[in-house]
C-alpha positions as CSV (number, residue, x, y, z in Angstrom):
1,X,0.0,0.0,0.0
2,X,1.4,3.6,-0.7
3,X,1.1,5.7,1.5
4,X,0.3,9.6,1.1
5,X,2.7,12.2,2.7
6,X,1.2,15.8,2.9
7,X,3.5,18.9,2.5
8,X,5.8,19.5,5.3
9,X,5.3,22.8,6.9
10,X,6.5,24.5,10.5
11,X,2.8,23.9,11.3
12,X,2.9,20.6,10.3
13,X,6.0,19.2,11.6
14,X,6.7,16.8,14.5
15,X,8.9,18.3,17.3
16,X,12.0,16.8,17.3
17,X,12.3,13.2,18.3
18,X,13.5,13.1,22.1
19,X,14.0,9.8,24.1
20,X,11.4,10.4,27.0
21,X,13.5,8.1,29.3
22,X,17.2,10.0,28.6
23,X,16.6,13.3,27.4
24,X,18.5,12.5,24.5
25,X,18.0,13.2,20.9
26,X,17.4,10.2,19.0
27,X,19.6,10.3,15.4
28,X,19.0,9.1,12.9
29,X,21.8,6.7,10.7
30,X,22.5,10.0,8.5
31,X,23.9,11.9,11.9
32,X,28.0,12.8,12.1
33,X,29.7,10.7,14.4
34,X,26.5,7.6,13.8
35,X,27.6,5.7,10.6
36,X,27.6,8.7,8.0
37,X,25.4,7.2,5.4
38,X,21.4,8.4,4.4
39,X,20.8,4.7,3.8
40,X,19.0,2.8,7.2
41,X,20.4,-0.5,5.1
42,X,23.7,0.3,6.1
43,X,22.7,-1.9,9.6
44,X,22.7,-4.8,7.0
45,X,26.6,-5.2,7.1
46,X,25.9,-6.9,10.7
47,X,26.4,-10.2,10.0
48,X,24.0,-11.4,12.3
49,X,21.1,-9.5,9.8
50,X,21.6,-10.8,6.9
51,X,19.6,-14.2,7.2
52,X,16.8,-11.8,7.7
53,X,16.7,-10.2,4.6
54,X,13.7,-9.2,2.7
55,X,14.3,-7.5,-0.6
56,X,11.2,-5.7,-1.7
57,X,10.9,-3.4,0.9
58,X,14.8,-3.5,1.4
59,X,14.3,-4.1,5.6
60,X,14.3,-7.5,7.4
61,X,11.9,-7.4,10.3
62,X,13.9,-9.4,13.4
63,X,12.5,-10.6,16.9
64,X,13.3,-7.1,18.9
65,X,15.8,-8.6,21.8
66,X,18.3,-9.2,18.8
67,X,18.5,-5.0,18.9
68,X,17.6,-4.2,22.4
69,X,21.1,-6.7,23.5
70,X,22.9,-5.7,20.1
71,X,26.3,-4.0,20.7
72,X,27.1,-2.6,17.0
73,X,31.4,-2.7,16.8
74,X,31.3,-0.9,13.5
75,X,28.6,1.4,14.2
76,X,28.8,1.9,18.4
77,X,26.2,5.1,18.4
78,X,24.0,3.6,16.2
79,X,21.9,2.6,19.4
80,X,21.2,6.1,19.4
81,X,19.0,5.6,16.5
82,X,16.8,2.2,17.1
83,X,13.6,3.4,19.0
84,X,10.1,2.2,20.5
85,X,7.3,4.5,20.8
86,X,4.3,4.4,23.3
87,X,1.2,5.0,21.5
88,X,-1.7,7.0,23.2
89,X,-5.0,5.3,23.7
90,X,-8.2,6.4,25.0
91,X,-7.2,4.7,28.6
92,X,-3.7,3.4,28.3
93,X,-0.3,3.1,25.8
94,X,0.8,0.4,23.5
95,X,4.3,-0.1,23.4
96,X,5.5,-0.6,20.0
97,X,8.1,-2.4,18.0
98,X,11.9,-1.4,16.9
99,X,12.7,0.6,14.3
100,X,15.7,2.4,13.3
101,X,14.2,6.1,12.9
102,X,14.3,7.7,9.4
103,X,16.6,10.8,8.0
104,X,15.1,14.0,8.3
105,X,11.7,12.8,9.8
106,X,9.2,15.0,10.3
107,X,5.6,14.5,9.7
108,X,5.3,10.7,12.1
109,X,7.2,7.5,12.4
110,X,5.9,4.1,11.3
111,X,6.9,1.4,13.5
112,X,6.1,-2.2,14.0
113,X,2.9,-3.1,15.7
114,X,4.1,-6.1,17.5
115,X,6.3,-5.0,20.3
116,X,8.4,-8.4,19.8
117,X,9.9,-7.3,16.7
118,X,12.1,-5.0,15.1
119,X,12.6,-3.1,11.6
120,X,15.6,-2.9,10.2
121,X,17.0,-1.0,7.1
122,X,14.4,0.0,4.3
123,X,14.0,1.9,1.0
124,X,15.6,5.3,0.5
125,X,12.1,5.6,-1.7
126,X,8.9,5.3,-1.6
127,X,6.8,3.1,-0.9
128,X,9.0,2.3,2.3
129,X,5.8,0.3,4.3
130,X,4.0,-2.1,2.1
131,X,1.2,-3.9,4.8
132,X,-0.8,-2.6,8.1
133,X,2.0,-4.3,10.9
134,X,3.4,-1.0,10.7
135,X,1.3,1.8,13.1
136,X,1.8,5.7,12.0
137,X,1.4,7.9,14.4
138,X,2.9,11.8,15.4
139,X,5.6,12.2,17.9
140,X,4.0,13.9,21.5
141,X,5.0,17.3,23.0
142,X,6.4,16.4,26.3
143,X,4.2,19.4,27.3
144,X,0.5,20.5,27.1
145,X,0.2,19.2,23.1
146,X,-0.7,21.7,19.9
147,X,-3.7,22.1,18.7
148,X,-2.9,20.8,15.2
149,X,-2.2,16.9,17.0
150,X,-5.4,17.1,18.8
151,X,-7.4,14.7,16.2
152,X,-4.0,12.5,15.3
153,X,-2.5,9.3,16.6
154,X,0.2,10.7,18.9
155,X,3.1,8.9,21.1
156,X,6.1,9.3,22.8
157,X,9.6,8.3,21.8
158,X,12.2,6.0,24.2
159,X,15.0,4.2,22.7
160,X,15.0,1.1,22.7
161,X,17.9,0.2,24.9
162,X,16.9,2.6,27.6
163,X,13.7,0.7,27.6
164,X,15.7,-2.6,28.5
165,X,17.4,0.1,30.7
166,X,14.5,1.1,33.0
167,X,13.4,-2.9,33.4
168,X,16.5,-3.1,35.4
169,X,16.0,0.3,36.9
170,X,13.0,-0.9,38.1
171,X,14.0,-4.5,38.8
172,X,10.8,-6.0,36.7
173,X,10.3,-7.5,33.5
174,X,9.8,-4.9,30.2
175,X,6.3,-6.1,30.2
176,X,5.1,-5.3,33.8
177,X,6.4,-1.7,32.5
178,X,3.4,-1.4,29.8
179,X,1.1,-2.2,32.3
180,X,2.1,0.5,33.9
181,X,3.0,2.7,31.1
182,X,0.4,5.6,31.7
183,X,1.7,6.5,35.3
184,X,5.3,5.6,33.8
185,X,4.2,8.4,31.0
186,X,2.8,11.1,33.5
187,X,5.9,10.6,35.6
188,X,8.3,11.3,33.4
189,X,6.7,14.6,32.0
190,X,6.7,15.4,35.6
191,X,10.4,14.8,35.8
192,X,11.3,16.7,32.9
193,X,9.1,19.3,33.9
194,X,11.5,20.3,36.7
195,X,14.6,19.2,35.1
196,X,14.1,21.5,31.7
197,X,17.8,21.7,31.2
198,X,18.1,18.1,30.4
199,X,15.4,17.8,28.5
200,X,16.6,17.5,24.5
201,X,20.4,16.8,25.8
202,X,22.9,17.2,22.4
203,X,26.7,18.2,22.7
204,X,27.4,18.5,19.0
205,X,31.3,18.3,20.3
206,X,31.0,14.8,20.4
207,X,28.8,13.4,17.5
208,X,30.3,16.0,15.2
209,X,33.6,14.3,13.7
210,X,34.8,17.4,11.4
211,X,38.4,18.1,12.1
212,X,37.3,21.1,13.6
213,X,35.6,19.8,16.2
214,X,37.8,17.0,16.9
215,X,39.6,19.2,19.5
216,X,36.1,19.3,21.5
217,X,36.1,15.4,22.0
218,X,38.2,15.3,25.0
219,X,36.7,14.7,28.4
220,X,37.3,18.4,29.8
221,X,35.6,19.8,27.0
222,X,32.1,18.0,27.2
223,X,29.2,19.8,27.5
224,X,27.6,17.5,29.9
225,X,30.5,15.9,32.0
226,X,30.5,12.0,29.7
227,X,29.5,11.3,26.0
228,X,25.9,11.4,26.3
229,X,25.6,9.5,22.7
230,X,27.8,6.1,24.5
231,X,25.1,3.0,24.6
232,X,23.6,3.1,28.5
233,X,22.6,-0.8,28.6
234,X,25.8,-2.6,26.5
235,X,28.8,-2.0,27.7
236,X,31.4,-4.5,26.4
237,X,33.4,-4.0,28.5
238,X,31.6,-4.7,32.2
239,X,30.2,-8.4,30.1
240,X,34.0,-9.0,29.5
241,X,34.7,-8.6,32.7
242,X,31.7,-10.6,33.9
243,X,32.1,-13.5,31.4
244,X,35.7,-13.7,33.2
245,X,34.6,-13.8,36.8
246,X,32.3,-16.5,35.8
247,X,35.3,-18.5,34.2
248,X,36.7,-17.9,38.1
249,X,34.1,-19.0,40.0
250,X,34.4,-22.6,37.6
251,X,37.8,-22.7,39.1
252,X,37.4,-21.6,42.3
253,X,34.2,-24.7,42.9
254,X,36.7,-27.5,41.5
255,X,39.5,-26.6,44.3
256,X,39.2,-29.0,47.2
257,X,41.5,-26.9,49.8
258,X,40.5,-24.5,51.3
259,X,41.5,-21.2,50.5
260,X,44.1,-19.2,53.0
261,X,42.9,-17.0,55.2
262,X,45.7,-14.2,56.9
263,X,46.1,-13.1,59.8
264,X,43.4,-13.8,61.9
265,X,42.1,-10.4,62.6
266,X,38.5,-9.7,63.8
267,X,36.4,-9.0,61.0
268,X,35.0,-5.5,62.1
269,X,39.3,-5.0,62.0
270,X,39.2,-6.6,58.7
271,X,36.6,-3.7,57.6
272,X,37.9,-1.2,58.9
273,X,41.2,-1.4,57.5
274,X,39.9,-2.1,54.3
275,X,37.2,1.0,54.3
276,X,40.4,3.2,54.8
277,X,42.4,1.5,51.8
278,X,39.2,1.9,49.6
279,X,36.8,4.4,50.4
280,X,33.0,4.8,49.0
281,X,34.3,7.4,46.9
282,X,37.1,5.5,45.4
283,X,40.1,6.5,43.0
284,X,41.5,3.5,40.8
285,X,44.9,3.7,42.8
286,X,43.1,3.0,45.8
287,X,41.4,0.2,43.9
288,X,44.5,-1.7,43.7
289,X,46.1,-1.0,46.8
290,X,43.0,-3.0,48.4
291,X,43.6,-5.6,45.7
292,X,47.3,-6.1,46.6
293,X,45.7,-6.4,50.5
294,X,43.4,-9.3,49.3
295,X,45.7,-10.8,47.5
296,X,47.9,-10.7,50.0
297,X,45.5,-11.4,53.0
298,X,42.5,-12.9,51.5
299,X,40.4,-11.8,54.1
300,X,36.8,-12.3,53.4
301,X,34.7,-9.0,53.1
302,X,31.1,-8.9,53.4
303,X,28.6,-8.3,50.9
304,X,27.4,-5.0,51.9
305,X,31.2,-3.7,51.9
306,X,31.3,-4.8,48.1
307,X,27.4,-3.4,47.2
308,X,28.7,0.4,48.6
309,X,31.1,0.1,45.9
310,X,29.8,-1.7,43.3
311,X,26.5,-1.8,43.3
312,X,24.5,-4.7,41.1
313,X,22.1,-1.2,40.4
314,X,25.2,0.1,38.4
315,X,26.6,-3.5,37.3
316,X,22.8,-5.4,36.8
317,X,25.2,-7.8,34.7
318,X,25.9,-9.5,38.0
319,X,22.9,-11.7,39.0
320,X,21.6,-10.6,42.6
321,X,21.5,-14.6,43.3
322,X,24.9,-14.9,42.3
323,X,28.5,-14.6,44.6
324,X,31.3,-13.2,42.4
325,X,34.7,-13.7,43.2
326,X,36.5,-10.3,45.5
327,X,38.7,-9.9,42.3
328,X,35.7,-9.7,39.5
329,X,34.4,-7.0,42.0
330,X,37.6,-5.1,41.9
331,X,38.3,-5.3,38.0
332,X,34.9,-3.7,37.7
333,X,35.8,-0.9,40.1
334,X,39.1,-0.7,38.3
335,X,36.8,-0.3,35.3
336,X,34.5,2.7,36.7
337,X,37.1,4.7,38.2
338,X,39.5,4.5,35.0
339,X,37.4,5.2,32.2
340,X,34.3,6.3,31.4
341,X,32.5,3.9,29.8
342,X,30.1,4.0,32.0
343,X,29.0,7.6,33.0
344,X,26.4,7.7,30.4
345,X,24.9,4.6,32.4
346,X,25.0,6.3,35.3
347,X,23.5,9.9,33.9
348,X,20.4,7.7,32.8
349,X,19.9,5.7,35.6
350,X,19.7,9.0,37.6
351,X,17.4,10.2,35.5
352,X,15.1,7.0,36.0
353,X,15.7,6.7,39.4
354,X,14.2,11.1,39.8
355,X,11.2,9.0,37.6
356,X,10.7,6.2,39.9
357,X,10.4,8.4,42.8
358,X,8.1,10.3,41.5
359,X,5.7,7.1,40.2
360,X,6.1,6.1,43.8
361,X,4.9,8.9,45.0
């Protein structure tokens, strides 16, 4: 089926498309610093795509958890791009599928209808949507809405990875959130009601690669303290890390001695010496002074010492049920207090923790 587009005009155009969970523009493919091309299909040199491939519309339609856990290694912003939208009903929302959001768009967004699935690529032409699983509908002002959307489908935007991010956030499956999706909704216009100066977050120092503006990439110069464009949910690094502590734990279960314990100290002693090593507010040298200590030691810390310092809110990776080993804590530690790979994590959860308050209350 074609579809009719009418005339883009100021009156006529969407505002711009703003993740309602981050603050964050979401780009599309064509955006400096995202994978320089106008062509969505450029997605279809992951490998993992391929298979998928339908080649009359030019777009493969994929079950949705394929994007929400993808980490792109050619294309690392291109998260930035792959979106959900919650579409207002008389009484409630409908969550929507994936789909990576178009060049330029400005009169709607058509996205999957099943919430299980995901569009990627498409025509540079039209038609671009050639059945009725696709929904159309207008992006939402996060404020009191225009007239001229008063008799159109209207919805609000969230990327799709900060979706998966608020789950955690909010220690539930992504499908109790729908069912609560319309005092998740009023929340977060609350929250970006009095936070205006996050709302619509961009630091064109960062996705801008000119030469130019190269200079304006390192950390001092950020507009907003980390790289708000760095994937929140995927970190590669923190699952590297992860998928090597659970290699040690293998190890550690097929020993039959017992391991050495120091000096025998009292364990308050034990704390207390170890809360002056490391503090809350640690530093990455004082990270591996309490390493050598442990190593040296292997004293036996608690599980709340560990939690004050690294939290399973920050690293969800590790399972609550699960007991990693003292140095797969202290490698991720190492991790958060030498690089920042995972400030924009943190920025967002901050953000989602001001919204759960506020649902709460």
């Amino acid at each position: 089926m074609v579809r009719q587009y009418p005339p883009v005009t100021i009156e006529t155009a969407d505002p711009p498309p703003i993740c309602l969970l981050c603050g964050v523009r979401i780009f599309g493919p064509d955006a400096p610093g995202i994978t320089d091309s106008l062509h969505p299909g450029v997605v279809f040199r992951e490998e993992r795509w391929k298979m998928y491939k339908n080649t009359k519309m030019e777009h493969v339609v994929v079950p949705s958890h394929e994007v929400e856990q993808a980490h792109f290694p050619k294309f690392p912003r291109l998260w930035a791009g792959a979106f959900r939208g919650l579409i207002k009903n008389k009484t409630k929302y409908t969550l929507t599928g994936i789909s990576i959001i178009r060049p330029s768009i400005c009169i709607g967004h058509h996205l999957p209808r099943d919430s299980h699935t995901a569009r990627i690529g498409g025509r540079r032409g039209r038609p671009q949507y050639d059945d009725e699983s696709f929904i159309h509908f207008h992006t939402a002002h996060i404020s009191r809405q225009p007239k001229k959307l008063r008799d159109r489908q209207i919805g609000y935007l969230i990327h799709a990875h900060c979706w998966i991010l608020l789950a955690h956030a909010f220690n539930c499956r992504p499908s109790a959130l729908e069912s609560r999706s319309v005092q998740l909704v009023t929340a977060a216009r609350k929250y970006w009601r009095n936070h205006p100066a996050a709302w619509a977050m961009e630091d064109e120092a960062l996705y801008t690669h000119t030469p130019a503006r190269r200079l304006y990439s390192r950390p001092s110069r950020r507009l907003h303290g980390c790289d708000i464009y760095q994937n929140p949910l995927v970190v590669p690094e923190v699952a590297n890390i992860i998928a090597c502590g659970e290699k040690k734990k293998e190890k550690k279960k097929r020993k039959d001695d017992d391991p050495y314990i120091g000096p025998s100290l009292p364990l308050e002693v034990a704390i207390l010496i170890a809360e002056q090593i490391c503090p809350v507010e640690y530093t990455a040298e004082e990270v591996t002074s309490l390493r050598a200590m442990l190593d040296a030691f292997q004293w036996v810390l608690p599980e709340w010492f560990w939690e004050q310092r690294c939290s399973h809110d920050l690293f969800f990776e590790m399972k609550a049920d699960s007991q990693f080993h003292w140095e797969t804590r202290l490698d991720l530690m190492h991790l958060y207090a030498s690089s920042d790979c995972l400030a924009n994590r943190e920025r967002v959860l901050s953000v989602m923790k001001g919204i759960k308050q506020l649902l709460r209350n």
